[in-house]
Structures are given as structure tokens and as C-alpha cells.
N, C-alpha and C positions, 0 to 999 in steps of 0.2 A: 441817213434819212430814216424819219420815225413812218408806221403806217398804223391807221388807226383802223382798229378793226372794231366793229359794231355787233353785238349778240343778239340775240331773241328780246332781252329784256333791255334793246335800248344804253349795255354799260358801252361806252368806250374804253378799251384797251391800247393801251402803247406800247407798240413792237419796234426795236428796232429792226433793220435790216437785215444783218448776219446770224439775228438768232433761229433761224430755223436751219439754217446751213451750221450752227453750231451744234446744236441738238442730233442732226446729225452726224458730224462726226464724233459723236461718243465712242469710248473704247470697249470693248465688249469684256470679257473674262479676261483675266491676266492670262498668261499663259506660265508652266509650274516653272521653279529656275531649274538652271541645267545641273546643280549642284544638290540638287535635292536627295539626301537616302532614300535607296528602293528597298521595300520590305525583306530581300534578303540583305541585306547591310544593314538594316534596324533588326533583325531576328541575331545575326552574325554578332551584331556589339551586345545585344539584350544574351544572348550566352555565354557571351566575357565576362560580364558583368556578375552572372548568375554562376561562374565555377567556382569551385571549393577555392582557386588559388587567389581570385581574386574577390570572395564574396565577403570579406570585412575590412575591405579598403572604396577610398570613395573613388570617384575619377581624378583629384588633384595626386594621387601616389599611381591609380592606375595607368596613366597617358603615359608618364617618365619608365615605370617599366615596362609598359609596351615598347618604347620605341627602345631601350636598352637590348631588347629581343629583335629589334628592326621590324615591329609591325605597326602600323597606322591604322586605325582603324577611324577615327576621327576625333574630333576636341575633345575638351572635359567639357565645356558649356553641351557639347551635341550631347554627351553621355548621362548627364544631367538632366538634359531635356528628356530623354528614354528613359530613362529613370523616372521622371516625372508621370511620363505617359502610363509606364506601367504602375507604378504607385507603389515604387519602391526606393521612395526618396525619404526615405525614415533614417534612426541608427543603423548602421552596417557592421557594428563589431556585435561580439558575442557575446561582452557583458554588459551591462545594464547603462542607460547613460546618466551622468552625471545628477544629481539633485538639488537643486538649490534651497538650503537654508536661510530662513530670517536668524540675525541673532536672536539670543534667549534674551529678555526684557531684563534688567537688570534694577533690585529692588533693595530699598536699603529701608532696615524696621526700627536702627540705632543710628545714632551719632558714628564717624570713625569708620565708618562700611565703608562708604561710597562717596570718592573724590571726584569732582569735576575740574577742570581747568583749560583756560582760554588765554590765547595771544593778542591782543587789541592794540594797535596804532594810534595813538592819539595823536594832531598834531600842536605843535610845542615850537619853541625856540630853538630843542634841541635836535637835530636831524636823526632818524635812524633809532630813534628812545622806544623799546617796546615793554608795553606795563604788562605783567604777568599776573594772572588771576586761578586762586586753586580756592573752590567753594566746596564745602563738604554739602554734598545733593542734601540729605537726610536734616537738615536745619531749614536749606531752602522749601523743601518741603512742606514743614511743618507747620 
């Protein structure tokens, strides 16, 4: 059943039935889960994290020797997450990390420098035939 309800200004609106019984039952605040860390169990792993023994390992080496010692403290994703929070989700070792290099551009001023060469499949009569190509760059160039 639709009811039409009428404003000041004459609009009608169309209500179904259920919607005001809808409206209320809305849900209010979640309530927290029961599996949630309590700040001493996020300070407890954020100290594990922070010891000399384990301050240049991440949480995928940290978990497996925790539990080799029989202590659980919780996942690597949780530790990770803490790590996040604190904003200490950077390198963890003590030397520098890795740099990535472009190669050096490779420049040919003579003939005889600088060979190029390519595998190309043509197709043919004959199955499996691959034409090989070796181009000296430095003539393409020129």
C-alpha cells in the first residue's frame, strides 16, 4: 500500500508502507569485535618489533621465530598493520636498500661498435624456419 503525503507546497510524495518501520530499525554503531588488540597487546608486539633482536627483520622471518620460542603474539599482516600505524614500515636492515639502475645508453660513433640483432618468424611453407638478423646499429644510424 502506497500513501501519499501532501507538503506546504502542494508536492505529493510516495511512501510506501514499511518505510517508516524501516527507517526505524536502523542499526546503530557496530559494536568493536571481540578479537580486537588492546593497546597493551599493540604496545607488547610494537616492543618486539622495536628490540635490537628483532629490529632488521620484517614480520614474514619475525612470526616463524616467535613461534620457534612458543610465543604468539599475532600475524604478520597484524604486525604489519602496527608497523603501519607507527610509521615504521620503511627498510628494516641496517644497510641501505637496494638502488635501481637505468642501463648506460649505449652509443656507437663507428662502424664495427655496436651489433644489433633479432629472431623474426616469418610464415612460409616451411614450419619452424626462423630468419636471423644481426644489423651493425652505427650504419642504421647514419
Amino acid at each position: 500500500m502506497i500513501k501519499r503525503i501532501q507538503t506546504k507546497r502542494k508536492h505529493k510524495i510516495e511512501i510506501k508502507r514499511k518505510t517508516p518501520q524501516r527507517l526505524d530499525s536502523r542499526k546503530g554503531s557496530r559494536a568493536t569485535p571481540g578479537n580486537k588488540l588492546s593497546d597493551d597487546e599493540k604496545t607488547r608486539i610494537a616492543n618486539v618489533l622495536e628490540s635490537p633482536e628483532f629490529a632488521e627483520s620484517n614480520p614474514n622471518q619475525i612470526v616463524p621465530r616467535l613461534a620457534d620460542q612458543g610465543i604468539y603474539l599475532g600475524s604478520e599482516s597484524t604486525m604489519y598493520r602496527i608497523l603501519r600505524d607507527l610509521k615504521m614500515n620503511k627498510h628494516r636492515q641496517s644497510s641501505l636498500p637496494a638502488k635501481r639502475h637505468s642501463p648506460d645508453p649505449l652509443i656507437a660513433n663507428a662502424p664495427n661498435q655496436l651489433w644489433s640483432w633479432d629472431i623474426t618468424y616469418l610464415p612460409s611453407t616451411v614450419r619452424g624456419r626462423f630468419f636471423y638478423l644481426y644489423t651493425d646499429t652505427a650504419k642504421r644510424a647514419a
